[in-house]
C-alpha positions in Angstrom: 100.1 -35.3 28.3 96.7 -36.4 28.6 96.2 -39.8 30.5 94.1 -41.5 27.8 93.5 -44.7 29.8 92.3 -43.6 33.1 89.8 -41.1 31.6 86.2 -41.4 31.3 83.7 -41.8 28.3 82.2 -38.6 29.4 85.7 -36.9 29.4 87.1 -38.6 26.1 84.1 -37.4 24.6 84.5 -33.7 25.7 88.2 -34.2 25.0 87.5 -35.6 21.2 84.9 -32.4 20.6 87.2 -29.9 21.3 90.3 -31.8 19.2 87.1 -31.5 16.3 86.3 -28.2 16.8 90.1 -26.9 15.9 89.9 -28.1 12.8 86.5 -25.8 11.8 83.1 -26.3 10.0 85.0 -29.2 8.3 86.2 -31.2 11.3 82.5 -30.3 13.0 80.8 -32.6 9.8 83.4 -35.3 10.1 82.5 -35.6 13.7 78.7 -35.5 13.1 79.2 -38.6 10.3 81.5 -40.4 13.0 79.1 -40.4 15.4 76.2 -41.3 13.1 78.1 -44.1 11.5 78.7 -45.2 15.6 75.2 -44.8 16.3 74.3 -47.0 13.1 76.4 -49.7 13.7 75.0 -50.5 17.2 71.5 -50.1 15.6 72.5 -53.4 13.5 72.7 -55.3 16.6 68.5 -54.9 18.0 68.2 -54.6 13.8 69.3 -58.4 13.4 67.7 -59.6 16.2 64.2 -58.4 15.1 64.9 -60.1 11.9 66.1 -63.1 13.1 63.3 -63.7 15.9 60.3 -62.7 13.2 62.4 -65.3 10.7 62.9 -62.9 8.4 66.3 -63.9 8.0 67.8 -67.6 8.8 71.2 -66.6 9.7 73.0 -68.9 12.3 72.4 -66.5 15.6 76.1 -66.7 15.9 76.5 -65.1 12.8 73.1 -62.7 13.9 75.4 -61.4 16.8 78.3 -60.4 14.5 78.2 -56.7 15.5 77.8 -58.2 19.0 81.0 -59.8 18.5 82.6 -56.6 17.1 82.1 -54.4 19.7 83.1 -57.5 22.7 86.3 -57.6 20.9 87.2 -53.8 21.1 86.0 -53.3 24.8 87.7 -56.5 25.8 90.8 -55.2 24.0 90.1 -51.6 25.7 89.9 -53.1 28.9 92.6 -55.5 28.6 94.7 -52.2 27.7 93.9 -50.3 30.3 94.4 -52.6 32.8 98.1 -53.4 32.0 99.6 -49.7 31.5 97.4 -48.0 34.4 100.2 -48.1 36.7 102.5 -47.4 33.6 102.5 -43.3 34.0 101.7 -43.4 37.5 103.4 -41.0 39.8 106.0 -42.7 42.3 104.4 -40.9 45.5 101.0 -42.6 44.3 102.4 -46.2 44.6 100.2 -47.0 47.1 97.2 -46.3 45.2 98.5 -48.7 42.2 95.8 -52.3 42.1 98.0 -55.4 42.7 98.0 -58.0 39.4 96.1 -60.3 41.0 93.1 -57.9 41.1 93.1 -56.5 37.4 93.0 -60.3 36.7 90.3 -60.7 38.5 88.7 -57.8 37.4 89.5 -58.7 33.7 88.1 -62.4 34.3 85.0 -61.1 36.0 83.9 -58.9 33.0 84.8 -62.0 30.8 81.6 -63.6 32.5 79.4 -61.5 30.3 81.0 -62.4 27.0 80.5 -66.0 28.2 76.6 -65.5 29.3 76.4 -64.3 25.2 78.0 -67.1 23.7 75.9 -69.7 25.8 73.0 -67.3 25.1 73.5 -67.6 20.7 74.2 -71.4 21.6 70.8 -72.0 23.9 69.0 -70.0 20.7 70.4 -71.8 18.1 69.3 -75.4 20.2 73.0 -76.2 20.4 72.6 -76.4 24.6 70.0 -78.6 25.7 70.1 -76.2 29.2 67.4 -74.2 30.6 67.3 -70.3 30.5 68.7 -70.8 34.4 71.4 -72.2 33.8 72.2 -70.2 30.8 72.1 -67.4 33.2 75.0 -69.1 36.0 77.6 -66.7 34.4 75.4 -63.5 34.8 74.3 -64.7 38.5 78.3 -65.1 39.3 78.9 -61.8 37.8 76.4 -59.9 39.8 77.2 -62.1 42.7 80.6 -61.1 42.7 79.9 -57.4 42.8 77.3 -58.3 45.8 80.1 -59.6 47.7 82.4 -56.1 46.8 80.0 -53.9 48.0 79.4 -55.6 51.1 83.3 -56.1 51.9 83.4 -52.5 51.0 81.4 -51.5 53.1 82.0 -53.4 55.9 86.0 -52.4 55.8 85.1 -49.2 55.3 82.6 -49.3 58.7 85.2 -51.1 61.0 87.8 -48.2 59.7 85.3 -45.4 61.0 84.8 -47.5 63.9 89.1 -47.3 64.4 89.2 -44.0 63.3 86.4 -43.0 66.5 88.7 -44.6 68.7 90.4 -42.4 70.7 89.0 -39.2 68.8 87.8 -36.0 70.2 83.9 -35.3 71.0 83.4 -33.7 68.1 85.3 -36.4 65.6 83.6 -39.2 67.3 80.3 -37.4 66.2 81.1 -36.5 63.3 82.6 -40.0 62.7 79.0 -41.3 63.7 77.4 -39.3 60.9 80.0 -41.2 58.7 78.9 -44.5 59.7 75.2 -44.2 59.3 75.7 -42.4 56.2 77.9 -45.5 54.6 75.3 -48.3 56.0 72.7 -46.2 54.4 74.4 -45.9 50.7 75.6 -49.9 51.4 72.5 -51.1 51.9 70.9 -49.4 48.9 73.4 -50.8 46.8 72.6 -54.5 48.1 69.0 -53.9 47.4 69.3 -52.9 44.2 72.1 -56.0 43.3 70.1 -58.7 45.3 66.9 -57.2 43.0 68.7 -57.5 39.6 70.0 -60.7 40.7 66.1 -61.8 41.5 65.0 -60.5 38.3 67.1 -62.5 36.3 65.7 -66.1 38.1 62.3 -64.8 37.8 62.7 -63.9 34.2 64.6 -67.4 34.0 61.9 -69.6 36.1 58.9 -67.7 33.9 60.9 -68.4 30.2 61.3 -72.4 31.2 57.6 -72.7 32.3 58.4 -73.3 36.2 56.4 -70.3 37.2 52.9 -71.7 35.5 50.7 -68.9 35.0 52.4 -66.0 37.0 51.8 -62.6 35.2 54.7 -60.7 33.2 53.5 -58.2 35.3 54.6 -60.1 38.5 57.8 -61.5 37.1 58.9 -57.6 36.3 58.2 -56.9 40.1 62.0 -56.6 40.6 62.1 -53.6 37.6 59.3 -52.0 38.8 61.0 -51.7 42.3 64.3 -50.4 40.6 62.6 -47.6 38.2 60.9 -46.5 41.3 63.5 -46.3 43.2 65.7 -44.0 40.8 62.3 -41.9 40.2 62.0 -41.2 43.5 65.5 -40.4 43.9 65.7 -37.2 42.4 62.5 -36.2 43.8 63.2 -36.7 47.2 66.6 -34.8 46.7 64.4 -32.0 45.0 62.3 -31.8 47.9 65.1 -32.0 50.8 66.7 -29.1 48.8 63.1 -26.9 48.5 62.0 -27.3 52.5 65.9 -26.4 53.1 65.9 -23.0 51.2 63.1 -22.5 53.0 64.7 -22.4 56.5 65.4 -19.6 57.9 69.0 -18.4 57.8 70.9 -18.2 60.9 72.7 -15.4 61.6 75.6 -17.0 63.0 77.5 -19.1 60.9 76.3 -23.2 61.5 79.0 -24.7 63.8 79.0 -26.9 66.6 81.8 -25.4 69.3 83.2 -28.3 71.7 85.0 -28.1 75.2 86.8 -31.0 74.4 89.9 -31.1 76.2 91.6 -32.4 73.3 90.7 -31.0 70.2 88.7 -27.7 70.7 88.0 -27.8 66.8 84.7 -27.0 65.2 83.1 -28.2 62.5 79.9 -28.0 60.5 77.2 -31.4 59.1 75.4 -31.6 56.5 73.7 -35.2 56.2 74.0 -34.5 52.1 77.6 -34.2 52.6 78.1 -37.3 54.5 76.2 -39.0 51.8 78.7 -37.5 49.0 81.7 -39.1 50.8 80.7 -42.5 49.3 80.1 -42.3 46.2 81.0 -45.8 45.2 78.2 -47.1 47.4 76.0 -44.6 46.4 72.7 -44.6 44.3 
């Protein structure tokens, strides 16, 4: 039985294609309309708000962000979902995996932040809040925040465990362990960067909208996105190169292992910085 609420959008998606494709031609063309229809509906949404900001339309921008409201109410429902019956099917060896309460509450509270940064959003554009675009912006700044302080107890738990688990380990272990640890400040710190620069972007884009930045250029204030679409640009590119001066080294005859005389563990094993990387992939880029 398939475990609808732990899977992905990328695998519910492959999963609702092939259910499609049973049915034929006929189920392929009411798939294609589904889609369209989906891919409509969200088109309403950047639609409305062209109208509404060219006054086109006078509509109330609470009633302007209707479809908004729509698809808030299904993910919240969704997530709200998922969160109570993902420990419903779970296998009793894998109790120790299961999230405590506490956290799905927080979890489910923390994603709530957005919903409230839209309503006081349609409220600041409709002149209901007297507030600058700063303060409009406290929820998204505490949501952001929060996952700031995640990733950097993530990672700093996950450093003082390497640092235990070296601790009594073999030559080889401790290195490897080493290799660990440099690759998880690396990915941490790249996540920081990238938080503590959306987090700027959003006081810069705040401070320029109320008129506290004088005559700074857009171009400035964007600084922040620049420095983000340059950093996944380069991403791949760097990866692509890495890979291209490594197929160009010359194969060694001997398979690549490092042997130990450790008195303890005589094991070997083989590094590979991109495989150190890999191990955290929730820290990342």
């Amino acid at each position: 039985m398939e475990d609808y609420g732990n899977m992905s959008p990328e695998e519910m998606s492959i999963l609702l294609f092939r259910s499609m494709g049973a049915f034929g031609a006929r189920g392929k063309c009411v798939l294609i309309l589904l889609v369209s229809l989906l891919f409509a509906f969200f088109l309403l949404i950047p639609i409305f708000w062209c109208l509404r900001a060219d006054s086109t339309i006078s509509w109330n921008w609470a009633v302007v962000c209707i479809p908004l409201w729509i698809v808030d109410t299904i993910y919240y429902c969704c997530l709200g979902c998922m969160y109570a019956s993902s420990d419903a099917g779970v296998d009793p060896e894998d109790k120790t995996q299961e999230k405590p309460p506490l956290y799905k509450l927080y979890a489910f509270l923390k994603a709530l932040l957005l919903l409230v940064l839209q309503i006081f959003l349609a409220l600041k554009l409709n002149g209901d809040l007297s507030w600058t675009l700063v303060e409009v912006l406290i929820p998204y700044f505490v949501y952001d925040g929060l996952n700031l302080l995640e990733r950097l107890a993530g990672g700093v738990l996950g450093y003082k465990m390497l640092t235990k688990n070296s601790e009594g380990a073999g030559v080889t272990q401790t290195e490897d362990i080493k290799k660990q640890r440099s690759a998880l400040v690396l990915a941490a710190a790249r996540k920081l960067v990238l938080n503590l620069a959306r987090i700027a972007q959003g006081v810069l884009l705040g401070l320029k909208v109320d008129g506290s930045l004088g005559d700074a250029s857009w171009w400035v204030v964007f600084v922040p996105v620049w420095l983000y679409v340059a950093f996944f640009v380069s991403f791949p590119v760097r990866k692509y190169f890495r890979a291209k001066a490594k197929a160009k080294e010359p194969k060694a005859k001997s398979p690549r292992q490092q042997h130990t005389h450790d008195a303890y563990t005589r094991e070997s094993v083989t590094e590979d910085e991109e495989e150190e990387l890999s191990k955290f992939p929730a820290l990342d880029a």
